[in-house]
TIDOTI-628082 format. One record per residue (C-alpha): residue number from 1; residue in one letter; x, y, z. Coordinates in steps of 0.02 Angstrom, whole numbers. Each point is the difference from the previous one (the first is absolute). Layout:
NODE,NUM,A,X,Y,Z;
...
***
This chain:
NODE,1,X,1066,1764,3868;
NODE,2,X,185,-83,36;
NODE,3,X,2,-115,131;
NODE,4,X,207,-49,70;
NODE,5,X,13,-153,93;
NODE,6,X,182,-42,48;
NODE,7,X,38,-184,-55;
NODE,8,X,128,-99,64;
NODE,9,X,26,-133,-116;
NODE,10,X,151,-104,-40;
NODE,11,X,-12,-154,-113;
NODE,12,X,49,-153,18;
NODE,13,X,-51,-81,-187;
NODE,14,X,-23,133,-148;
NODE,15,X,-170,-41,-83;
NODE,16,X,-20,80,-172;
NODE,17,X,-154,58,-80;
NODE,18,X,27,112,-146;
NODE,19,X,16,-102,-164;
NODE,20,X,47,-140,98;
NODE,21,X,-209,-53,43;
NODE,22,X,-49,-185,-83;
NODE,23,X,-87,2,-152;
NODE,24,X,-171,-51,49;
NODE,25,X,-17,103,129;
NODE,26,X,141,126,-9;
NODE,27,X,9,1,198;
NODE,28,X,204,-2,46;
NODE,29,X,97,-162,48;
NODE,30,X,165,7,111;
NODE,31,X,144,26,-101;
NODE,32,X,130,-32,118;
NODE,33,X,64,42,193;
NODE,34,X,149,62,78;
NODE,35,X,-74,172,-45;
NODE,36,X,-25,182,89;
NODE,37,X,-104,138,-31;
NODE,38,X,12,131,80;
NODE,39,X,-31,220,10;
NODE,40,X,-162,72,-53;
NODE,41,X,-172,-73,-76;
NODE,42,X,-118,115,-85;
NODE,43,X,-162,-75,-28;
NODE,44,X,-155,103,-90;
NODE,45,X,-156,-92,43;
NODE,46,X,-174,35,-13;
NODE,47,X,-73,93,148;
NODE,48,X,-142,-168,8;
NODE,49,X,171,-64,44;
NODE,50,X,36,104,161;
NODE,51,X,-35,-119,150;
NODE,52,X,42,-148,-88;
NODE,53,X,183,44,-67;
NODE,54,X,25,92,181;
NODE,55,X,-22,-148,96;
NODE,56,X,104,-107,-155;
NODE,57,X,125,153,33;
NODE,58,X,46,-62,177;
NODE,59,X,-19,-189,-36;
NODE,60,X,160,34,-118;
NODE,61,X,65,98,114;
NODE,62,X,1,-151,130;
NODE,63,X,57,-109,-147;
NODE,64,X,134,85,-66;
NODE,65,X,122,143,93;
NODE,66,X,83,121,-97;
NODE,67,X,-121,74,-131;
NODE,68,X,-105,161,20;
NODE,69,X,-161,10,-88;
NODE,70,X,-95,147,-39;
NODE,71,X,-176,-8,-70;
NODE,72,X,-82,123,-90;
NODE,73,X,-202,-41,-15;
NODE,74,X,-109,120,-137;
NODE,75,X,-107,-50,-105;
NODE,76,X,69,-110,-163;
NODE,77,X,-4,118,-133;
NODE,78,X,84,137,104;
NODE,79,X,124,-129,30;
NODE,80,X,39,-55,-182;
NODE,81,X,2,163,-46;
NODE,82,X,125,37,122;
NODE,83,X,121,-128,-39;
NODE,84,X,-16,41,-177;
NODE,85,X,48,156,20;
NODE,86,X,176,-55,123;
NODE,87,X,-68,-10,159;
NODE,88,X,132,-125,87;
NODE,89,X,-71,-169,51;
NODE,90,X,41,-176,-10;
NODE,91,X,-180,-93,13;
NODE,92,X,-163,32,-52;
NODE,93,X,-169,-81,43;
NODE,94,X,-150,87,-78;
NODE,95,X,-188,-24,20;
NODE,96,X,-28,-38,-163;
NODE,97,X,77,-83,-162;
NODE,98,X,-30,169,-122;
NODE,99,X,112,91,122;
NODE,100,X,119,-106,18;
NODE,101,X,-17,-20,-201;
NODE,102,X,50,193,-4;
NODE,103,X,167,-28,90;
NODE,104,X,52,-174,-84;
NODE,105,X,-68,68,-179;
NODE,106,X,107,138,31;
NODE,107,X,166,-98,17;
NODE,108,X,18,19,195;
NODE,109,X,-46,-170,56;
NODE,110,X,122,-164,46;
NODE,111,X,-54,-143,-31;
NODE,112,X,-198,-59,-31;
NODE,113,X,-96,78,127;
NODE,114,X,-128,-127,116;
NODE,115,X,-150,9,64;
NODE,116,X,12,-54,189;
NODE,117,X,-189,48,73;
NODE,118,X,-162,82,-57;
NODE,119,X,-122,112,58;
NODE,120,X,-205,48,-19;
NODE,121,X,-94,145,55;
NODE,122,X,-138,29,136;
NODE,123,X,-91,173,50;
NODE,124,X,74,46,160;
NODE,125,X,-132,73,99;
NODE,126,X,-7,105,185;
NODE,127,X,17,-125,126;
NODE,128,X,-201,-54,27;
NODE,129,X,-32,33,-193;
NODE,130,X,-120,138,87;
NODE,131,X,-52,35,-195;
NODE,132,X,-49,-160,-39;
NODE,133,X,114,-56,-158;
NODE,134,X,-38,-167,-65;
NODE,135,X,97,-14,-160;
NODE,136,X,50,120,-149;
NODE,137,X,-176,62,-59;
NODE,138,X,-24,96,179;
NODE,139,X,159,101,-53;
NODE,140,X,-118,79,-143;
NODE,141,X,-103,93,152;
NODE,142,X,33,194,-41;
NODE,143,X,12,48,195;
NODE,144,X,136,-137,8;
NODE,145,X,160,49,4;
NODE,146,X,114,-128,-78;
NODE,147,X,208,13,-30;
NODE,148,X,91,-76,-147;
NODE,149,X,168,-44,-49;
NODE,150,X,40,87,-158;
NODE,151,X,-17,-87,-173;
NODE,152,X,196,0,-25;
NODE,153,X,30,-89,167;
NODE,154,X,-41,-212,19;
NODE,155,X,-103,51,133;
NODE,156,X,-116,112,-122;
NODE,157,X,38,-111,-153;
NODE,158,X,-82,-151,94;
NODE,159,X,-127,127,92;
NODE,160,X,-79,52,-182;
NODE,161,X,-12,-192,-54;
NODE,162,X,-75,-68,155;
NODE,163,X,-129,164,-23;
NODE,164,X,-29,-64,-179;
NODE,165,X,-33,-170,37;
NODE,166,X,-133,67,95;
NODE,167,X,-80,110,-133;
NODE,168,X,-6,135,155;
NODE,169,X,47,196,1;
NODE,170,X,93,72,119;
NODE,171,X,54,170,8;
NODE,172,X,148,14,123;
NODE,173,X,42,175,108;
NODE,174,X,175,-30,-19;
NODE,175,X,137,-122,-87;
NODE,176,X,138,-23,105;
NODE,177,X,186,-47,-92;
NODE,178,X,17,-174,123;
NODE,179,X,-111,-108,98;
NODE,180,X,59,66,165;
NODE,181,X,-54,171,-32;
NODE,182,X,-174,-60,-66;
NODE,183,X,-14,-94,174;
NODE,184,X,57,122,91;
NODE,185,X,-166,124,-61;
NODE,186,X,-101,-125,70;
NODE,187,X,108,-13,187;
NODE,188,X,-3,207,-18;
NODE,189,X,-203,-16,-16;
NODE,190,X,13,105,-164;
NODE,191,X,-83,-145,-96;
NODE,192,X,-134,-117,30;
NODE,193,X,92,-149,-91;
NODE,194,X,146,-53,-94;
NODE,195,X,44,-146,-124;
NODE,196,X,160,-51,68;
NODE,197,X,103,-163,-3;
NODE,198,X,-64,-144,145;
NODE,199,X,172,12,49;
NODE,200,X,-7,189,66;
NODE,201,X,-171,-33,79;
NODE,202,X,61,-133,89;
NODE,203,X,151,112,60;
NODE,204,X,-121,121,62;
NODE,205,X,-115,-118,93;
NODE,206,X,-28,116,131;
NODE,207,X,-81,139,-71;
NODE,208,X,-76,-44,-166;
NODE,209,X,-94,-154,-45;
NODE,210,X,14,-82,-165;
NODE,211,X,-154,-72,-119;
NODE,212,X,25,-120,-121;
NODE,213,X,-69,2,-167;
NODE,214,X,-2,-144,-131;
NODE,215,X,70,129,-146;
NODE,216,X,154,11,80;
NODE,217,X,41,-187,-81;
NODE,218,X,-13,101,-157;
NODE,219,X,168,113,50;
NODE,220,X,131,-81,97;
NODE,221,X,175,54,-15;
NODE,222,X,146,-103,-25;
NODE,223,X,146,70,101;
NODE,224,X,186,-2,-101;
NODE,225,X,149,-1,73;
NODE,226,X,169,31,-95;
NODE,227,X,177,39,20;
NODE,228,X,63,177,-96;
NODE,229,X,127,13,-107;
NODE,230,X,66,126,62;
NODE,231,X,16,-52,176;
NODE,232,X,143,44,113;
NODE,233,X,-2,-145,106;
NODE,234,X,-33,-149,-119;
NODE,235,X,19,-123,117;
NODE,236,X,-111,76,123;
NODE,237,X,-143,17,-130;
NODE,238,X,16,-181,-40;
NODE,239,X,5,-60,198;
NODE,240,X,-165,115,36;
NODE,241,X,-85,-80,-129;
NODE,242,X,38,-161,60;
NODE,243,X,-37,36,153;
NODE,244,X,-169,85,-60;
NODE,245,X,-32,-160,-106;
NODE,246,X,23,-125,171;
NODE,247,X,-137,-90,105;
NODE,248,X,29,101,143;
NODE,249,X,-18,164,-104;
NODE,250,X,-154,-68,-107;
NODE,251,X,-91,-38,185;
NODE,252,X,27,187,47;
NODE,253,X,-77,44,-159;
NODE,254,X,-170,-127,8;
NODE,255,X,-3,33,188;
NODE,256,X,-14,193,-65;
NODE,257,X,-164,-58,-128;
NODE,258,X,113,-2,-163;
NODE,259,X,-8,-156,-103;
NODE,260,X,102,-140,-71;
NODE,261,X,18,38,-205;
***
């Protein structure tokens, strides 16, 4: 899914993230003012990260005219594949450090990426949980119909260890490639349930409820954010991870059910 929202963003003190973060923390300091950036932003980002980084979008937008950003949400390891393989982009923020690993192993990362929020599962349930779910042993009922996140996608990774911890079995009717398209068997009524991040529950307050279970503790996801190496718009990379990285930004993603690192 690529989502394009038109940024007008000019700036008035260039803040610098890649390989210019402080060594305890590795989060960016200012590096000087007097500045611009300017012309297009192209940010991969998890699709967890969909409301969140829209409504960070248009706060830069408000903050700083002249840039255009263009977010493309998927699930991480479609995205590190991607830019792997030359797909043009200047920032990346992935749902998990072993896919961002894949990109920065690779050579393609800027810089030492950071980990600005994380994020646990709940089953998402039909609105009314008409069947009843109480935690992750009720998704080993044969007649329920439960959707996944595949294994090679944070969403699936953390879904198996969570299932684990729990010494349960559960036998999915489908794996879905992203955590949006897992949710979205549930909002269809093809499923029963779906281990999804809090984050996309909460998102979809209105027609799924969410149930909390105490093995989710036992696979939360750190969220990475890093400049590319590659990037066309260097600047811009740096000032949207500032930006990202700011208490304003950080209350749109808590507000949203992500947590501080």
């Amino acid at each position: 899914m690529r989502i394009r929202a038109v940024v007008t963003i000019g700036l008035a003190a260039l803040i610098a993230l890649a390989g210019c973060g402080d060594g305890a923390t590795g989060r960016p300091v200012a590096v000087g003012s007097g500045s611009t950036v300017t012309g297009p932003i192209t940010v991969f980002a998890a699709a967890s990260l969909t409301e969140s980084f829209t409504t960070i979008g248009r706060r830069f937008e408000a903050a700083y005219p002249g840039t255009t950003v263009t977010f493309n949400f998927a699930g991480s390891s479609a995205l590190a594949t991607q830019i792997n393989e030359g797909a043009p982009a200047d920032v990346l923020a992935s749902a998990a450090p072993k896919s961002m690993a894949v990109v920065v192993d690779a050579g393609n990362g800027a810089g030492t990426p950071t980990t600005f929020v994380r994020n646990q599962l709940v089953i998402a349930v039909a609105e009314g949980n008409p069947r009843g779910v109480a935690g992750l042993a009720d998704l080993a009922e044969p007649d329920l119909k439960v959707a996944l996140c595949a294994q090679t996608v944070p969403c699936g990774a953390a879904a198996g260890a969570a299932i684990e911890a729990a010494g349960a079995r559960v036998t999915p009717v489908t794996l879905e490639q992203d955590v949006k398209a897992a949710l979205s068997k549930l909002k269809l009524g093809e499923v029963d349930a779906a281990l999804v991040y809090r984050t996309d529950a909460k998102a979809a307050a209105a027609d799924v409820d969410a149930v909390e279970f105490p093995e989710s503790a036992k696979a939360v996801n750190d969220y990475p954010i890093v400049a590319l190496k590659d990037a066309r718009n260097a600047a811009g990379a740096q000032a949207f991870i500032a930006f990202v990285l700011s208490a304003d930004s950080v209350q749109v993603l808590t507000e949203a059910g992500f947590q501080a690192p």
